[in-house]
Structures are given as structure tokens and as C-alpha cells.
C-alpha positions as CSV (number, residue, x, y, z in Angstrom):
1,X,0.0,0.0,0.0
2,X,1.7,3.4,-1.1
3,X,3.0,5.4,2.6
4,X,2.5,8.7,0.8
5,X,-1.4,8.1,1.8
6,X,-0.1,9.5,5.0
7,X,0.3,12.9,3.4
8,X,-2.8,12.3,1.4
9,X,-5.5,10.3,2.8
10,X,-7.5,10.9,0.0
11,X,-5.5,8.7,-1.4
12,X,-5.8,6.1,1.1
13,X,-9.7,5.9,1.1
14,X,-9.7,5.7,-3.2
15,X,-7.2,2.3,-2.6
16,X,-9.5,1.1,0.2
17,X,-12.2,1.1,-2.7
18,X,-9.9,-0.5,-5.3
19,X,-7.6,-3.0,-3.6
20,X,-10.3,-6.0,-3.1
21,X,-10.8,-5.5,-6.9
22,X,-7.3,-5.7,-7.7
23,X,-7.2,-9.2,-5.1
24,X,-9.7,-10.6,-7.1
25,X,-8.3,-10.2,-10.4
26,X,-5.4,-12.3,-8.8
27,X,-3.2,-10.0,-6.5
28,X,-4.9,-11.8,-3.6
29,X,-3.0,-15.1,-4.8
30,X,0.5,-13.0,-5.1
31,X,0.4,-11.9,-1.6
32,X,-0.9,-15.5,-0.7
33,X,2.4,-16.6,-1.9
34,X,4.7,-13.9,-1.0
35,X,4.0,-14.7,3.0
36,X,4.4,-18.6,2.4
37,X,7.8,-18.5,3.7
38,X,7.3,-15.8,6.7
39,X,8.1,-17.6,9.8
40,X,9.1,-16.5,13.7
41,X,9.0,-12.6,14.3
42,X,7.2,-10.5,11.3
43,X,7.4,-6.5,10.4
44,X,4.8,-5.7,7.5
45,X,5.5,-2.1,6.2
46,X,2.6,-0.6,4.5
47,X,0.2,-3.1,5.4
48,X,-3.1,-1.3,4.0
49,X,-6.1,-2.6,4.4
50,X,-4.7,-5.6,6.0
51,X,-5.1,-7.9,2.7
52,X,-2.0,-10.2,3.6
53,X,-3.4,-11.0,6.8
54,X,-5.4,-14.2,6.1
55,X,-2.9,-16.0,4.5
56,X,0.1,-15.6,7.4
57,X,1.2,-19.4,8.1
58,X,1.2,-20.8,11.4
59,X,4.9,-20.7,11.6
60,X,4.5,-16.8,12.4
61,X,4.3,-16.4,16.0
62,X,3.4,-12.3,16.0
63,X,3.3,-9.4,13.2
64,X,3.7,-6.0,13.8
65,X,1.6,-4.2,10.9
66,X,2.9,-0.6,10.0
67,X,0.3,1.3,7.7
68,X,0.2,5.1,8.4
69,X,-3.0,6.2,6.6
70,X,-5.7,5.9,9.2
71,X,-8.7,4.7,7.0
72,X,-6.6,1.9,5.7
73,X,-5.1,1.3,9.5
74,X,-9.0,1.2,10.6
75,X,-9.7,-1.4,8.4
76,X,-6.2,-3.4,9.1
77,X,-7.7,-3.1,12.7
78,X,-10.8,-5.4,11.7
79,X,-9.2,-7.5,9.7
80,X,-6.3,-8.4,12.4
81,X,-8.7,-9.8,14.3
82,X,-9.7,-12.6,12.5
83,X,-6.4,-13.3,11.2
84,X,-5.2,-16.8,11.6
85,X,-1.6,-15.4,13.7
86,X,-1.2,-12.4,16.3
87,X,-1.3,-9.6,14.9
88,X,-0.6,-5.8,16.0
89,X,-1.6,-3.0,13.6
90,X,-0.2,0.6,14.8
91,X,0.6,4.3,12.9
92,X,4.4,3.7,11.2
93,X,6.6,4.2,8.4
94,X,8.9,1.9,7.0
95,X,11.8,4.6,7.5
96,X,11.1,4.6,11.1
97,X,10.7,0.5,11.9
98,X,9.8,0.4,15.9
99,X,12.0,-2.9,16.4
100,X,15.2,-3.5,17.7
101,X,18.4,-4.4,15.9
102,X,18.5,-7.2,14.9
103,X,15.4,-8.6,16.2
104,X,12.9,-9.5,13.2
105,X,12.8,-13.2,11.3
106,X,11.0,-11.2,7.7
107,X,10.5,-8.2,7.0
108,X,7.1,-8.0,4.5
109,X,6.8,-5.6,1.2
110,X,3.8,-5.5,-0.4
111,X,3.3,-3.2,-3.3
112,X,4.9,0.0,-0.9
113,X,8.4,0.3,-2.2
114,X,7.4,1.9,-5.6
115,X,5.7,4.6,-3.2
116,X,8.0,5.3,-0.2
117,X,10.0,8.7,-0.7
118,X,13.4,7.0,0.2
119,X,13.8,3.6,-1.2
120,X,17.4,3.4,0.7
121,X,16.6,4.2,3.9
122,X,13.8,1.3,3.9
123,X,15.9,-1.1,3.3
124,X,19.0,0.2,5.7
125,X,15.9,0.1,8.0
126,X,15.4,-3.2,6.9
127,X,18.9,-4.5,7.3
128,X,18.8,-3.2,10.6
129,X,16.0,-4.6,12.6
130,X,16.3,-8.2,11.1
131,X,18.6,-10.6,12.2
132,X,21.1,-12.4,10.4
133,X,19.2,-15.3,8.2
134,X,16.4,-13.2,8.4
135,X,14.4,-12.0,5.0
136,X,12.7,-9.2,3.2
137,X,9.7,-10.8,1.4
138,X,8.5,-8.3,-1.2
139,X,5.5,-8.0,-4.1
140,X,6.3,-4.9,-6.0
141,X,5.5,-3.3,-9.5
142,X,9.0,-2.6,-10.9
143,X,10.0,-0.5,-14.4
144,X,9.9,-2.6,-17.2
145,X,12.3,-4.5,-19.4
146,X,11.1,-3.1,-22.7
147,X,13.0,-0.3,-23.3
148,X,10.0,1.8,-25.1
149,X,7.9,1.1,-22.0
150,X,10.4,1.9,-19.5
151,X,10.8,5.3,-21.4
152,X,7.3,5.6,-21.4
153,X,7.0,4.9,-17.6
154,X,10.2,7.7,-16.9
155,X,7.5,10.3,-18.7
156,X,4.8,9.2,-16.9
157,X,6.3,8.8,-13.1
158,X,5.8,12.7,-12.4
159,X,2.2,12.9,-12.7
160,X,1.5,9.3,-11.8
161,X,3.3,9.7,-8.7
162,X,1.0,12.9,-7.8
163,X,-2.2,11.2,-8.8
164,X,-0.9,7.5,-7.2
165,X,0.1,8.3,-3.5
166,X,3.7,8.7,-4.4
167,X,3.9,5.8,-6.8
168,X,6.9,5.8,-8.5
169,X,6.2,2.9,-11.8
170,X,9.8,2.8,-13.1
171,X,11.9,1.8,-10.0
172,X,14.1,-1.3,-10.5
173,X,13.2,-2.2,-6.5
174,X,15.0,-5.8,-7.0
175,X,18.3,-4.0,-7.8
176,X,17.5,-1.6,-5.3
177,X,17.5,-4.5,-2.7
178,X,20.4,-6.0,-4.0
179,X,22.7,-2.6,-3.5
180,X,21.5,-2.5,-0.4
181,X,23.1,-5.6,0.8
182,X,20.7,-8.2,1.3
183,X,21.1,-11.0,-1.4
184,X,18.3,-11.7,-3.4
185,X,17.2,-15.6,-2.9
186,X,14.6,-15.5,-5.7
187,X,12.9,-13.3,-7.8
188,X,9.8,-14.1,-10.3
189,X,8.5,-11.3,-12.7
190,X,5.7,-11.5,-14.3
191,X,3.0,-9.0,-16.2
192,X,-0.4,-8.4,-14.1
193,X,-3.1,-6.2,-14.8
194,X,-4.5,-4.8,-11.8
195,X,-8.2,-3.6,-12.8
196,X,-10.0,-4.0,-15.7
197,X,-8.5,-1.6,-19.0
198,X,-5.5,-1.8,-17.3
199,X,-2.4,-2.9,-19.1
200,X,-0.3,-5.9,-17.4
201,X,2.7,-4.2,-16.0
202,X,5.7,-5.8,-14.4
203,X,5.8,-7.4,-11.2
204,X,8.1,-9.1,-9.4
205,X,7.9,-11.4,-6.3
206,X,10.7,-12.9,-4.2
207,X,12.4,-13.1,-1.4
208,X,16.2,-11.5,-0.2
209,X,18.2,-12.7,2.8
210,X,20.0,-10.5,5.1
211,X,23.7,-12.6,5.1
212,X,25.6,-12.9,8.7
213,X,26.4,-14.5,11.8
């Protein structure tokens, strides 16, 4: 869910409406599997609505949901409490993660890196609260490979990003992770149309592991 909806909750109420559209045209079964592999102690940045909560496995023992728009954080509110694992929902950013160093098992992504304003300090945020083994699980809508759409999607990022909450379409967030330091286990991309009349943009879904002892 994009964090800019914190500066414009606008923004934030117009995704409440569309999100359960774009999980039934098949996002619901990308954040399905992006949280297959969460396990121990979890930090969701961006949570939304709360639309990765049903599918948590039973090895999570506790999440700590971060959305800062406060219709969304309503809603993640309901929605944690029939959610199969523990889970707390509180106002956050992901450039500001309330955990200790090195105390998290997975950090979770899903769709919020195109949106945050400083994709770097996420993820030294990121390094920092998880422990060594520990992984980023993200879901994110990345810049394309075709070079005439990627050129298309530099054009477009300036207005989209006012109109979108801070959406930012042309990021390559998989490099992104990779610079920062945590070593990208697997990464699938793949073309998904969100709503109807939209076209299928790239996606990519994977997992990155913070290395250490």
C-alpha cells in the first residue's frame, strides 16, 4: 500500500475502494504466496487494508503491521482480528521501523516500495531490525524490461506519482535490494493487470536474505 497516503489520505480511502478489486483479479494469490515463507517474528511495512493477513502461516508467531494512513489502519484493525496469527496493527513508516536491531525473522513488502519517498533508507531500515538469516519478502511493481515502455513509464512517473500516492512505476526495486546488501534468494517477474482496462505491467515477487552471523 503506497506510505505517501499518510500525506494524502485521499488517497488512502480511493485504494480502500480498489484493492479488493485488484485481489480478485489475482493479487490476492500474489500476496498468498509472498508470506508462504514468513516464519518467527514479522514486520509488515505498508500493510493497507490488511489484505496479507489471512494468508500468514502458522509458523509466524506475531506481526507487527505498519500502515500510516488511518482509514486503511482502521480497516487493518478489523481485519487483524480474524487473522489466523497475532497480529498488531499501529501508525508507522517503513523509514522509522519500531524494532530492535537485529530482532525480526522477515520483513514483508507489499506493493509500498514503488511509493516510499526514500527507497534506501527502507531497506537500511530493513537490514537493521532483522537478524542475520532473516528476510525481506516483497511483491512490487517494478520499471519494465522493454525499453520503449520503461521510457514511457520515466514520462509518466511525475504525474503518476502525484495522482498515485507517491507511486513511483519505473523503479528497479530488485536492484534496489540488491545494492542495499541483502542477497536476493529468488525473484519471479511477471505482467499483471490490476483492474480491468489496465495494461499488465511488471511485477516481481521474491524473497532477499540479510547474510551474517
Amino acid at each position: 500500500m503506497p506510505e505517501a497516503s499518510q500525506r494524502n489520505s485521499s488517497f488512502g480511502q480511493h485504494f480502500a475502494r480498489v484493492g479488493p478489486r485488484m485481489d480478485a483479479r489475482g493479487a490476492a494469490d500474489h500476496r498468498r504466496r509472498l508470506v508462504e515463507a514468513a516464519h518467527g517474528t514479522v514486520v509488515e511495512i505498508g500493510a493497507g487494508y490488511g489484505a496479507t493477513f489471512p494468508f500468514y502461516p502458522s509458523a509466524v508467531t506475531s506481526v507487527l503491521a505498519l500502515e500510516p494512513d488511518p482509514t486503511l489502519r482502521a480497516l487493518a484493525l478489523a481485519e487483524a482480528i480474524r487473522a489466523p496469527v497475532p497480529i498488531t496493527v499501529q501508525d508507522g513508516t517503513a523509514e522509522s521501523l519500531p524494532a530492535a536491531d537485529g530482532s525480526v525473522d522477515v520483513v514483508v513488502s507489499s506493493l509500498v516500495l514503488c511509493s516510499v519517498a526514500d527507497q534506501s533508507a527502507v531497506l537500511t531500515e530493513t537490514l537493521r531490525v532483522l537478524r542475520p538469516g532473516g528476510l525481506l519478502l516483497f511483491y512490487e511493481h517494478v520499471r519494465s524490461a522493454h525499453p520503449v515502455l520503461a521510457a514511457a513509464e520515466d514520462l509518466l512517473t511525475s504525474l503518476w506519482s502525484r495522482l498515485a500516492g507517491g507511486c513511483h512505476p519505473n523503479r528497479d526495486t530488485a536492484g534496489r535490494i540488491a545494492a542495499a546488501g541483502l542477497t536476493l534468494q529468488h525473484v519471479e517477474r511477471f505482467g499483471f493487470s490490476a483492474l480491468p482496462g489496465n495494461p499488465r505491467i511488471a511485477h516481481v515477487l521474491g524473497a532477499a536474505e540479510k547474510l551474517g552471523t
